[in-house]
N, C-alpha and C positions, 0 to 999 in steps of 0.2 A: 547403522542404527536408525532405523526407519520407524519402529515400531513406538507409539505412543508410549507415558511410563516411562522409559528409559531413560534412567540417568546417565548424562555423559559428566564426567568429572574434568574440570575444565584445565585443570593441570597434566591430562593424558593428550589434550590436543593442542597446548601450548608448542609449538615447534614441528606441528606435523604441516604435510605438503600440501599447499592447495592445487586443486584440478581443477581446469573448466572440462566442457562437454567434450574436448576432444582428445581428454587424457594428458592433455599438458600442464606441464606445475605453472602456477603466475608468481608463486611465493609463498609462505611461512605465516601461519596462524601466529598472533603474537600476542593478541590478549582479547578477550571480549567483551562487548559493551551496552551494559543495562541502563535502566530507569526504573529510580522508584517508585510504590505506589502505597498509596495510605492504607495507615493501621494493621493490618496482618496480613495482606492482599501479597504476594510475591512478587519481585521485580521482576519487569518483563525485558527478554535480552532483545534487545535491539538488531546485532550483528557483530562483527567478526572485525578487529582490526588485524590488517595484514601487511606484512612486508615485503616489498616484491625484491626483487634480485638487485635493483638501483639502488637498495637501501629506503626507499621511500615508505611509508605504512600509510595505509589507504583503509577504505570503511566499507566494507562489502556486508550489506545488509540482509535479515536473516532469510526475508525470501528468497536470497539467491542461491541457501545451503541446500544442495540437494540429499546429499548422502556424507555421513559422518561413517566413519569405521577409523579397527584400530590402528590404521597406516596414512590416512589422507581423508581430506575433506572435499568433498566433490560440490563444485557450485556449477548454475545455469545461469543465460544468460551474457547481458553483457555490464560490468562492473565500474563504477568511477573512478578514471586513476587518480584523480587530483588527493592533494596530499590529507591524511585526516586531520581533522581538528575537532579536540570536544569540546560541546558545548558546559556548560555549568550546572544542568540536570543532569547531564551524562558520566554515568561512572563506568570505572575499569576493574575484571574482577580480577586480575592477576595486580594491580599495578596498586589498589587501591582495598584490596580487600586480606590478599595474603599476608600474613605474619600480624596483620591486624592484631592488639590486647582487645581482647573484650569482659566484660564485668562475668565474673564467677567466682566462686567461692573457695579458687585459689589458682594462682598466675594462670591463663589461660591466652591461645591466639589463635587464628585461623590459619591451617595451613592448606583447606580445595574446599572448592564449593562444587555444587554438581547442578547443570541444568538441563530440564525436561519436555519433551515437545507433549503439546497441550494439543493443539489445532491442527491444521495440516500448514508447515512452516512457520509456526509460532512457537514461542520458546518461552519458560521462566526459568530463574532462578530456584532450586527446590529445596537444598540439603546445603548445611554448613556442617565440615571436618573442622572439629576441634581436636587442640593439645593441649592437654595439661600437666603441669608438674604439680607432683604429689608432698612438694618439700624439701627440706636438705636430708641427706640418708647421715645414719651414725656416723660414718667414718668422715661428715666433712664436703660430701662431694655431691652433686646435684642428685636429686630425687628420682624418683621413679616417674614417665613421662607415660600417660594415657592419653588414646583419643575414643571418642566417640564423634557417631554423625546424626545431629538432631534437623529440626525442620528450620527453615528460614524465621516463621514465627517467635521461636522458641529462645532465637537471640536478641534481646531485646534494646541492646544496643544497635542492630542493623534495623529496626522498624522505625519507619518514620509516622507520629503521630500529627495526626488532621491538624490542619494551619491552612495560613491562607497568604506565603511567601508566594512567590513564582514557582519555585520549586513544587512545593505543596500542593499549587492549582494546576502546573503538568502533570502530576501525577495521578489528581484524580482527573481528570481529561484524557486519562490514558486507557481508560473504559469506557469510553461515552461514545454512543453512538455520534456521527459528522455533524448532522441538526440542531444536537445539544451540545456539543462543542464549540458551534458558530454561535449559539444563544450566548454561553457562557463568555466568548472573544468580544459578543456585542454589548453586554452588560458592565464590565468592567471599566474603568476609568482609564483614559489612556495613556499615562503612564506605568501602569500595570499590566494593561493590554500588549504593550510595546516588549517590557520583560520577556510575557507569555509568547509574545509570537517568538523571540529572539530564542528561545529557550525550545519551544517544540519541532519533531523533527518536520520536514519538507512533506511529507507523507501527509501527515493528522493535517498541518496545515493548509495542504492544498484541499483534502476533502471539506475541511469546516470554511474554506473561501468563497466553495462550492455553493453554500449552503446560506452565506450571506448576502444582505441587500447590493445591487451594483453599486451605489457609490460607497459604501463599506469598501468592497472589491477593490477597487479602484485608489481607497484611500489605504488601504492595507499594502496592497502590492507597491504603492508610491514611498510608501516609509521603508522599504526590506532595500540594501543594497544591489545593484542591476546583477550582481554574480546568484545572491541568495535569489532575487523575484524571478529571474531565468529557470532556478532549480526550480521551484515552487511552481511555476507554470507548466513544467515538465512531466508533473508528477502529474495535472490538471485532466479529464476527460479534454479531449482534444476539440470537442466542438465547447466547453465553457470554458477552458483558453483561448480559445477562437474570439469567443463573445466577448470575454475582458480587453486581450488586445484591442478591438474594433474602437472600447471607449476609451482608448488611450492616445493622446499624441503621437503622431505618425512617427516622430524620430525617438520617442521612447519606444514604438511598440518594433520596431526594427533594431533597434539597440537591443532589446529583450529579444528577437528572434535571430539575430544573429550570434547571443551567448546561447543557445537552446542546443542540447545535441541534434544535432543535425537529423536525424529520423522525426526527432518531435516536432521539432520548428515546418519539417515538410508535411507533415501532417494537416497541424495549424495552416501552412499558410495554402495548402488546398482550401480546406473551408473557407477562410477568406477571401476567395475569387465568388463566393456565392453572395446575394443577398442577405442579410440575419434571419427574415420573416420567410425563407424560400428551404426546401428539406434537402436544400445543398448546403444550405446556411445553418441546418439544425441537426444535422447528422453525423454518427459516428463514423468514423473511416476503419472499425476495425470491427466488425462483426466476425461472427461466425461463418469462412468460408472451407466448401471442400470441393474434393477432383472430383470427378465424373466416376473414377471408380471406387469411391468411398461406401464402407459399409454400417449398415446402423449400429455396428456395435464402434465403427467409428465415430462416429455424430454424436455418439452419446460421451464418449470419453471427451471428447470437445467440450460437451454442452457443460462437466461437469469441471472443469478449469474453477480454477479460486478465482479468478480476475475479472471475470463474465458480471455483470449485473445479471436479478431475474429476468428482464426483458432481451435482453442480449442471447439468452440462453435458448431462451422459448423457441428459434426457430434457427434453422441453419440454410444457407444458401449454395447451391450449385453449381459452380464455374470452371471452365477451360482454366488450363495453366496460364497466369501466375494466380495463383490463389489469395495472393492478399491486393485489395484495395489501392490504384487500379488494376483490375482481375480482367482476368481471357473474357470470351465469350460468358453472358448468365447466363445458364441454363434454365433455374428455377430456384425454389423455395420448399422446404417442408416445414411444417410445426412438430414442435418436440413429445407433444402427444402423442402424434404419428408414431411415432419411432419408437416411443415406449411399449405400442403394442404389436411391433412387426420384430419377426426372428431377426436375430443379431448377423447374421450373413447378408439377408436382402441389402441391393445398392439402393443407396441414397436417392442415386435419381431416377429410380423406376417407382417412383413414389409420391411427386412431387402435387405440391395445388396446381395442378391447370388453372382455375378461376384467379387467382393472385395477379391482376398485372403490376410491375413494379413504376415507381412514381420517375417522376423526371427530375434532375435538380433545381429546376426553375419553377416547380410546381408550388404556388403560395400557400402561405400558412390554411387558409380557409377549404383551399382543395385538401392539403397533409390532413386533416382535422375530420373533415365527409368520410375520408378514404380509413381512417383510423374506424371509426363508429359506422360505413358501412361494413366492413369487413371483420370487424369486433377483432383489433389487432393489439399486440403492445407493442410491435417491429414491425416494420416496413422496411423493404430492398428499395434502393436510389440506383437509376441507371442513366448512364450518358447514352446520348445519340448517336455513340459507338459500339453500344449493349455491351460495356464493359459495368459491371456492378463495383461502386466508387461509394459507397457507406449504407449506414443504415438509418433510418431515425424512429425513435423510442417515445412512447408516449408522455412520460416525461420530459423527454425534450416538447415533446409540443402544448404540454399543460403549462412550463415555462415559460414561452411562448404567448399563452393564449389567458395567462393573468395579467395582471395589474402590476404596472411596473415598481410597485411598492409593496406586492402580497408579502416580498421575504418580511420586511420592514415590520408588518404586521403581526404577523408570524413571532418576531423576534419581542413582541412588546406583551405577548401574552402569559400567563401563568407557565412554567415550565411544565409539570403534569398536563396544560391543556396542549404544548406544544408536542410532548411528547408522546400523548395519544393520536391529534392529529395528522403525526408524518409517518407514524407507523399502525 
């Protein structure tokens, strides 16, 4: 069930089998897990608690559903086994919604709710199945039982109206672009602030971490327990984990990267063999790489991934096998303009800028900067003196860089409308 609109009723996938990518079961769908959102707005589902075969139920979130049909739920990727636990915004729709009484104009309960993909891998809550009984029949003996299936709205015992609980404020934070989410984590009192973070998932959190002043950063990450500040970091672009780690005590920021899965933590701690102010220091480790015999209509299914920033998109890079970050031989660079106007067969690298030379990791912020504004770039390739291609850096990372180490601060103290014309 791929196609937008489609309702999946979440009592049909109660008990089906989960697949990863190689056709194998991990375990058993066993209920799934929303957040609300204010006034008539639709909960948005989170993800999937599952049971694996130890008996343990774990949280596989929604980006990792690839495919729903009526036999099995296929995910990608790779999944958290640690045991789940919800938090106190987090609701469960089989465990907490079903048999539910809700207010109608005679005995009434839920018995399925149905939810529907909106985005690509995002999900709401859409339709609530109701039952009703019609009364006692003449003879004595229950009534006649009706359902219908109306909109989530329409139950108004499931709408949560605007306040300003923790609950409340995750939920409208559960819209807000990262910028305004950080505005909203910096404005609040810290004792409410502390709810809020305890309360929002890892995800929203790392992006709005992103987005605030470093000693914010710093003071935010020092209050989460080393299990939860590990996830949180995880979730992090790997070069402004990189950047947090660096202002942290040496035995915290190694406590922190030794709970990190082991993929993320070696990401991070490449970048920290670099300078901060050097585009080994400011650089992603996961650009857009492909093989030699790559075609443009591959480049472009690349460019179009959900997880890409715009500038990460804008160009793809050329390398000998292994193709990720440290990568074979670089070959080269195309911009994604290129490829929008070249037949979808031509290879990639019969294509490429000649003129691009790519930078050095040790190249200072003042060269990154020349080389951005001569070349009118929003990426830049980073090569070792092995010409193996080892990240990228984004002009964003270098406008970071290249302000005032208080702009977030600034930023954060402004009208909200002015904030949020500003960043977008």
């Amino acid at each position: 069930m791929n196609a937008k609109d489609t309702q999946v009723f979440i009592s049909r996938i109660i008990g089906l089998p989960i697949v990863d990518a190689a056709g194998d079961q991990v375990g058993r769908v066993k209920d799934v897990v929303y957040h609300l959102r204010v006034n008539t707005l639709a909960p948005r589902v989170r993800g999937l608690v599952v049971e694996l075969f130890a008996r343990q139920r774990i949280f596989v979130p929604m980006i990792r559903v690839h495919n729903i049909s009526a036999n099995q739920v296929a995910i990608l990727g790779q999944v958290d086994t640690r045991r789940f636990t919800k938090r106190d915004t987090e609701y469960l729709v089989a465990a907490d919604l079903f048999d539910r009484a809700v207010s109608r104009d005679r005995p009434t309960r839920i018995f399925d709710v149905s939810m529907v993909q909106v985005r690509n891998r995002e999900w709401e809550l859409r339709s609530v199945a109701l039952r009703s009984k019609s009364g006692v029949s003449r003879f004595g003996f229950g009534g006649r039982s009706t359902t219908e299936v109306v909109r989530w709205s329409e139950v108004s015992d499931l709408v949560m109206l605007k306040g300003r609980t923790a609950a409340h404020i995750v939920a409208e934070l559960s819209d807000m672009k990262p910028a305004d989410v950080a505005k909203e984590l910096h404005d609040l009192d810290p004792e409410r602030r502390a709810a809020v973070v305890a309360a929002l998932d890892d995800e929203t959190l790392a992006e709005a971490l992103e987005e605030l002043p470093e000693d914010e950063q710093i003071e935010l990450i020092s209050a989460l327990d080393t299990e939860r500040a590990a996830d949180v970091l995880g979730e992090m672009d790997p070069d402004d984990a990189a950047d947090l780690i660096r202002d942290l005590p040496s035995d915290v920021a190694e406590d922190l990267l030794q709970r990190m899965e082991p993929d993320e933590a070696s990401d991070v701690r490449r970048l920290l063999l670099y300078e901060e102010f050097t585009a080994g220091g400011m650089m992603t480790p996961e650009p857009v790489i492909l093989d030699t015999d790559a075609t443009v209509a591959d480049a472009l299914a690349r460019c179009r991934e959900e997880y890409l920033t715009p500038a990460l998109a804008s160009m793809v890079f050329v390398c000998r096998p292994p193709v990720e970050t440290p990568s074979g031989r670089y070959i080269g660079a195309c911009h994604v303009q290129q490829l929008l106007r070249a037949a979808p067969t031509l290879l990639v690298a019969t294509m490429l800028d000649d003129s691009l030379e790519p930078l050095s990791p040790s190249s200072p912020l003042a060269q990154v900067s020349r080389f951005f504004a001569t070349y009118n770039l929003v990426v830049a390739p980073v090569v070792n003196d092995r010409g193996q291609l080892i990240g990228a850096v984004t002009v964003d990372d270098v406008l970071d860089h290249m302000l005032p180490d208080d702009w977030r601060g600034e930023h954060m103290d402004e009208p909200a409308a002015e904030v949020s014309n500003a960043a977008y």
